[in-house]
C-alpha positions as CSV (number, residue, x, y, z in Angstrom):
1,X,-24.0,1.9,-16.2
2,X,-20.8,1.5,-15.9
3,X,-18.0,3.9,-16.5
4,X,-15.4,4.1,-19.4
5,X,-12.4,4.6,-17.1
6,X,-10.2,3.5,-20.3
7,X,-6.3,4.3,-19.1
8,X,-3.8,5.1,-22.0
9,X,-1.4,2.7,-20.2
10,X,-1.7,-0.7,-18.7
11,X,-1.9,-0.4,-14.7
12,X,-0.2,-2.7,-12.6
13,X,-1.4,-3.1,-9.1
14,X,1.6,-3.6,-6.5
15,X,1.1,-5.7,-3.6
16,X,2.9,-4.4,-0.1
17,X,4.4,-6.9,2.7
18,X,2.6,-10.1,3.4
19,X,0.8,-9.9,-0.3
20,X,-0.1,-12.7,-2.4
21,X,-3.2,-13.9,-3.7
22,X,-5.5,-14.2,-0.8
23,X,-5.4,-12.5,2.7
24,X,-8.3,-14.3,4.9
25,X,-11.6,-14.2,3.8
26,X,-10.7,-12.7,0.9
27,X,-8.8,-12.7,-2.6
28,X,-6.1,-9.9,-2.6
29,X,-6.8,-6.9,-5.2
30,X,-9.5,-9.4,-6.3
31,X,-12.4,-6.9,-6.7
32,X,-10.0,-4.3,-7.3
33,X,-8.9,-6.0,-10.3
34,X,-12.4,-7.1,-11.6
35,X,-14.2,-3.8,-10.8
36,X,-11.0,-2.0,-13.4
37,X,-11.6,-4.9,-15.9
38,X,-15.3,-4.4,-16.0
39,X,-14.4,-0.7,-16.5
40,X,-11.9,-1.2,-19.5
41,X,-8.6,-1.0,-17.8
42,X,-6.2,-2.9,-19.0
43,X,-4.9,-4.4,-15.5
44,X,-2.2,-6.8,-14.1
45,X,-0.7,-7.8,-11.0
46,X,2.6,-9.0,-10.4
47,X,4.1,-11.1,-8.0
48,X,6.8,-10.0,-5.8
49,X,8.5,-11.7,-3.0
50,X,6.1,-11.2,0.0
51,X,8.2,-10.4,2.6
52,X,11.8,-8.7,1.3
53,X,12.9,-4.9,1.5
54,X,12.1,-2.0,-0.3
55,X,14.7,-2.6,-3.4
56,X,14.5,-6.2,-3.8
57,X,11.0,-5.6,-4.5
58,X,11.6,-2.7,-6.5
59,X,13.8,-4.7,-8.8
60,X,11.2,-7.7,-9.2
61,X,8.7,-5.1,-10.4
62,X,10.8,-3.3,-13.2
63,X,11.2,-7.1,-14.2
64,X,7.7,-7.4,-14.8
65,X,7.3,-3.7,-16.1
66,X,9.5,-5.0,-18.8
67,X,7.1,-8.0,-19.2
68,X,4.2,-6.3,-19.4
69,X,5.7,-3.6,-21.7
70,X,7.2,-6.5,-24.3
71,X,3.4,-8.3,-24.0
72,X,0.9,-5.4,-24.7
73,X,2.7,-3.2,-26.8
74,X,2.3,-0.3,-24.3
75,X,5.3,2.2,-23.9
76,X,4.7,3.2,-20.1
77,X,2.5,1.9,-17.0
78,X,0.4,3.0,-14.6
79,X,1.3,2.1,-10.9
80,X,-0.6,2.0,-7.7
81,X,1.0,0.3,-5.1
82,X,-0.9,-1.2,-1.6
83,X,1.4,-0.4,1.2
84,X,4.7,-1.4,0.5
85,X,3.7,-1.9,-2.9
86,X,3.6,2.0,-2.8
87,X,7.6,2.1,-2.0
88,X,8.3,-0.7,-4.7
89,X,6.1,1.5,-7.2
90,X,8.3,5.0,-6.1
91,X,11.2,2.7,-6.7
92,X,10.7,1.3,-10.3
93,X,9.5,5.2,-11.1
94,X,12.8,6.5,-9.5
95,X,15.1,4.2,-11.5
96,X,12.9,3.6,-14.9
97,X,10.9,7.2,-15.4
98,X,10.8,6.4,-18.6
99,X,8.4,3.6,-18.3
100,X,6.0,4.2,-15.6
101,X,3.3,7.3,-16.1
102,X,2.4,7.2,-12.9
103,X,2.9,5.9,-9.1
104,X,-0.5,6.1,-6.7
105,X,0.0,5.6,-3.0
106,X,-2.5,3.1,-0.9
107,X,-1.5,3.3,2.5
108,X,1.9,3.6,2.0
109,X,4.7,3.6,4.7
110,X,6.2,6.4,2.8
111,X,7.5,7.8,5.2
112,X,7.7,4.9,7.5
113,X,5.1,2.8,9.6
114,X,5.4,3.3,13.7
115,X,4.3,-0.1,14.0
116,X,7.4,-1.1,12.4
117,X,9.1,1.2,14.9
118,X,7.6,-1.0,17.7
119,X,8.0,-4.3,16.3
120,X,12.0,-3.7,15.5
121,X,12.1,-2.6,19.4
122,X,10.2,-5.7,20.6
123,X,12.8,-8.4,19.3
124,X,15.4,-6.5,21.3
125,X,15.1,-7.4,24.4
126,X,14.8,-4.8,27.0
127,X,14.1,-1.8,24.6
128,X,10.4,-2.2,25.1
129,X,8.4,-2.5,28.5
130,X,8.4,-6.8,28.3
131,X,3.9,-6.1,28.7
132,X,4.1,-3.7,25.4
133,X,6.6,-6.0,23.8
134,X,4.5,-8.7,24.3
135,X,1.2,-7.0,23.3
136,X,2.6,-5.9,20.4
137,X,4.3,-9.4,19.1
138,X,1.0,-11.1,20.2
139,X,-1.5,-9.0,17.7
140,X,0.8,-8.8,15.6
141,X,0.8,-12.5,15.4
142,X,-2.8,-12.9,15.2
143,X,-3.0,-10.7,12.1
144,X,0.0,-13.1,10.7
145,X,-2.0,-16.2,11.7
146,X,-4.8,-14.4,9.4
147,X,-3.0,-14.7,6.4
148,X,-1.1,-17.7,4.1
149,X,2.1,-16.5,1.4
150,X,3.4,-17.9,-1.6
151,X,7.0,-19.4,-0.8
152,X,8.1,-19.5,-4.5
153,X,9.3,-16.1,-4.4
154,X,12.9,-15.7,-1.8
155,X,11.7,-13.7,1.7
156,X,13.8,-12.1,4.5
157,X,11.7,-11.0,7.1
158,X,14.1,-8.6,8.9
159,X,15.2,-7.0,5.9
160,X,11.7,-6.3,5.4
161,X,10.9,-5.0,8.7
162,X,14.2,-2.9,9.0
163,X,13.2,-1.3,5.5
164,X,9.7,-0.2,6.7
165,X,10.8,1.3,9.9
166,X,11.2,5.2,10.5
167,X,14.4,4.8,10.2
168,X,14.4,2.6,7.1
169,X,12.2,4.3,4.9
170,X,14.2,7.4,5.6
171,X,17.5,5.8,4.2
172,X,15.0,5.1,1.3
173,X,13.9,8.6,0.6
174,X,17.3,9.8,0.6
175,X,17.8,8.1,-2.4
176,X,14.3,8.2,-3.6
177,X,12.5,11.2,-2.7
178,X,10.6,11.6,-6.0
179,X,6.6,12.9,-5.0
180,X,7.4,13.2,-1.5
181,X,6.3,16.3,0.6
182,X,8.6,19.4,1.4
183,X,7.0,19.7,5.1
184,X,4.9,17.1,7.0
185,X,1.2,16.8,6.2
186,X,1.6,18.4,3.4
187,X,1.5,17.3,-0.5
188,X,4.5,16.4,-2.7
189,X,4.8,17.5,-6.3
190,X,2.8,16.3,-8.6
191,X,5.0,15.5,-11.7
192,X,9.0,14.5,-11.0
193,X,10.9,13.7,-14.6
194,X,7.9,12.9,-15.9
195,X,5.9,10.9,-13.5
196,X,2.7,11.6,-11.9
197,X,2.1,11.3,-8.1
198,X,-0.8,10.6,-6.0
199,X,-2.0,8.9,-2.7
200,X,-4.5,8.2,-0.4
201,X,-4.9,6.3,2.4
202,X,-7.9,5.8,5.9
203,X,-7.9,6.0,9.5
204,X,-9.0,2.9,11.3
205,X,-12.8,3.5,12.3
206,X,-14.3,2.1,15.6
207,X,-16.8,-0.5,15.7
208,X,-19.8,-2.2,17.4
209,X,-20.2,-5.6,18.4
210,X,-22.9,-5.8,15.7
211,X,-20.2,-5.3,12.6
212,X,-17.2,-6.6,14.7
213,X,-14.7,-7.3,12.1
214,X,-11.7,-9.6,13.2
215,X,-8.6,-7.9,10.9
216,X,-10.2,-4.2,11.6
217,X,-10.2,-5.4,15.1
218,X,-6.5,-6.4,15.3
219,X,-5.7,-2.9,13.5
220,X,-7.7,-0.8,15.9
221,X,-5.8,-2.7,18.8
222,X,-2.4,-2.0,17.1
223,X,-3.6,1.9,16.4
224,X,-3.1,2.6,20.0
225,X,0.9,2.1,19.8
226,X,1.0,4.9,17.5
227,X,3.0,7.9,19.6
228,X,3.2,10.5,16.6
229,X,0.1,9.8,14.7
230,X,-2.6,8.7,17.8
231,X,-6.2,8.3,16.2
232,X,-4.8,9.3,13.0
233,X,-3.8,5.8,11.3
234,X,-5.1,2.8,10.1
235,X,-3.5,0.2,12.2
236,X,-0.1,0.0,10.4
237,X,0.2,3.1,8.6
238,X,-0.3,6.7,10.2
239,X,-1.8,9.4,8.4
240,X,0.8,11.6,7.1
241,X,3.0,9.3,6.9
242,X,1.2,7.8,3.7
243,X,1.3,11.5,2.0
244,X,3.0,11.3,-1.6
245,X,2.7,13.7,-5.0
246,X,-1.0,14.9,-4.7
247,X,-3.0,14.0,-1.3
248,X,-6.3,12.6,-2.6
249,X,-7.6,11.9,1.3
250,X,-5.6,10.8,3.4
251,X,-8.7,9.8,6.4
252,X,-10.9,7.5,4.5
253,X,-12.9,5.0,6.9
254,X,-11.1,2.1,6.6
255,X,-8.1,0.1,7.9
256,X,-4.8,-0.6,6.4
257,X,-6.5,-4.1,4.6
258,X,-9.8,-2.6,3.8
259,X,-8.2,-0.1,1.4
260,X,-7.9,-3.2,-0.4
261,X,-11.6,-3.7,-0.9
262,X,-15.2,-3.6,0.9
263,X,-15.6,-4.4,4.8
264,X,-16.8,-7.8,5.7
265,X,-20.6,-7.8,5.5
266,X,-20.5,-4.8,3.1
267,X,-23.1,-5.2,-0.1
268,X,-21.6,-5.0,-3.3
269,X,-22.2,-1.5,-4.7
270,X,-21.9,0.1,-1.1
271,X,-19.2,2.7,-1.0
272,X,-16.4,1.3,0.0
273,X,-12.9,1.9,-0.9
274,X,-13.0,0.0,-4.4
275,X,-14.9,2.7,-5.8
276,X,-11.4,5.1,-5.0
277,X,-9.6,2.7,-7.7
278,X,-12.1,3.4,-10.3
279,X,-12.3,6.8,-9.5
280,X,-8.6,7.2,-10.1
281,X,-8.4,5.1,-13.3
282,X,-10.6,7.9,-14.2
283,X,-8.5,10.6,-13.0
284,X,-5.4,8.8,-15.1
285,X,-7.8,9.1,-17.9
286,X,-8.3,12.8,-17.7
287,X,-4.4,13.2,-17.8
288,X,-4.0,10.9,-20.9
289,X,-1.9,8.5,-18.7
C-alpha cells in the first residue's frame, strides 16, 4: 500500500545543468514526480534555463516560487534540487527564507564538481596534458550527445561551467553559505533563518558487461579524473563535495543521473534511488514542512 507522505508545502523539484524534460532513455524527474503524486505530494517542476550560472537560475526559480505560491494558496515550498538544481534551491532559500521550508541536496556541486575543474583547464590550451584534455572533452561529449535541451529558455555555457568549478562554487558560498559544513565531510546545520537542510548523493558503482549501462559507463570513465575525491564520486560530483544541512548518505550506488531515477533494466519496485524521494517527502512530513 502506498504511503501518505502528504507534505504541508508544495515541493518543487529543481533541475541542475543540462535539465529539461528528457535525458536519453528517459523522462527527467519523471518517476520522481509520479511516484510523489501517487503518494499525495503536491509536486511541480519548473523550468530554468538549462545551461546558465548559479544566480540566473536562482532568480528564475524565485519567479516560479512566486507562481506556485499565488496558484495553490500555500505560504512556503519545499525544495530539492538535482545537481545544480541543489545550488539554485540554496539560492532562492538564501534570498527568500521566507518562502521556502526547506532545500534538499541531490548530488549537488555544493562545493564544486572536479570535473568542472578539468573541463575549465581543457579549453585552455596547454593547462592540461593535450591526451587528458582530449579524453576528457571526448566523454564529456558523448554524455552531451546523450541528451537534447529546450532552447526557449537564454543559455551561456561558460558561465555555467565557470560557476560550477572549485573555484566558482566557492565565490558562491561566500555569499551563500546557508546549510553548508563547518569542516569537510562533515554535516552543515540543519535549520539557517528558518530553513531546513538536507542532502544526499552516490558513488558511481562498477559494472559487468551483463548490466553495461551506457551513461553509468561514461560517468565511471569520467570518475577517474577525480584527484581529491578518487572512487568516492559519482562521475561529476565527488562525495563530500555534495554535503549540505544534514548528510542523509552521501555513497548511495548510483551515478550522478541515476539519482534521478532507477538503472536501466531495473524493475519497477526495485530499490533504486526514487524510493530516497519518497522517503524524504516523509521525512518533510514528520517536520510539518
Amino acid at each position: 500500500m502506498q504511503r501518505n507522505a502528504t507534505t504541508l508545502h508544495p515541493v518543487l523539484l529543481v533541475h541542475g545543468l543540462f535539465g529539461f524534460e528528457r535525458i536519453g532513455p528517459f523522462e527527467l524527474f519523471h518517476d520522481v514526480k509520479q511516484a510523489l503524486k501517487a503518494a499525495g505530494v503536491q509536486v511541480f517542476v519548473p523550468h530554468l534555463s538549462s545551461i546558465h550560472d548559479n544566480e540566473v537560475r536562482g532568480e528564475q526559480l524565485l519567479s516560479q516560487i512566486d507562481s506556485v505560491l499565488r496558484g495553490t494558496g500555500a505560504t512556503k515550498v519545499n525544495l530539492i534540487g538535482h545537481s545544480q538544481g541543489a545550488l539554485s534551491a540554496r539560492y532562492a532559500a538564501a534570498l527568500a527564507p521566507h518562502k521556502v521550508a526547506s532545500v534538499a541536496s541531490v548530488s549537488g556541486p555544493n562545493h564544486g564538481s572536479e570535473l568542472a575543474d578539468f573541463l575549465r583547464k581543457a579549453l585552455i590550451p596547454g593547462r592540461l596534458p593535450e591526451h587528458v584534455a582530449q579524453n576528457v572533452a571526448t566523454l564529456f561529449a558523448d554524455f552531451l550527445s546523450l541528451l537534447s535541451a529546450s532552447p526557449t529558455l537564454p543559455r551561456h555555457a561558460l558561465a555555467a561551467l565557470n560557476a560550477l568549478t572549485t573555484e566558482g562554487v566557492g565565490s558562491f558560498n561566500d555569499k551563500y553559505p546557508q546549510g553548508l559544513p563547518e569542516k569537510w565531510g562533515g554535516h552543515g546545520a540543519e535549520q539557517v533563518n528558518g530553513v531546513r537542510y538536507y542532502s544526499w548523493s552516490g558513488v558511481v558503482p562498477t559494472m559487468s558487461l551483463k548490466t553495461f549501462d551506457p551513461v553509468q559507463g561514461i560517468c565511471l570513465a569520467l570518475s577517474e579524473y577525480f584527484i581529491t575525491e578518487p572512487a568516492q564520486n559519482d562521475g561529476f560530483v565527488g562525495r563530500f563535495s555534495s554535503h549540505l544541512g544534514t548528510v542523509i548518505r552521501s555513497d548511495y550506488p548510483f551515478d550522478h543521473l541515476r539519482s534521478l531515477g532507477r538503472n536501466i533494466g531495473q524493475p519497477a519496485g526495485a530499490s533504486d534511488s526514487i524510493s530516497l524521494y519518497v522517503e524524504h517527502v516523509l521525512r518533510l512530513q514528520a517536520a510539518n514542512l
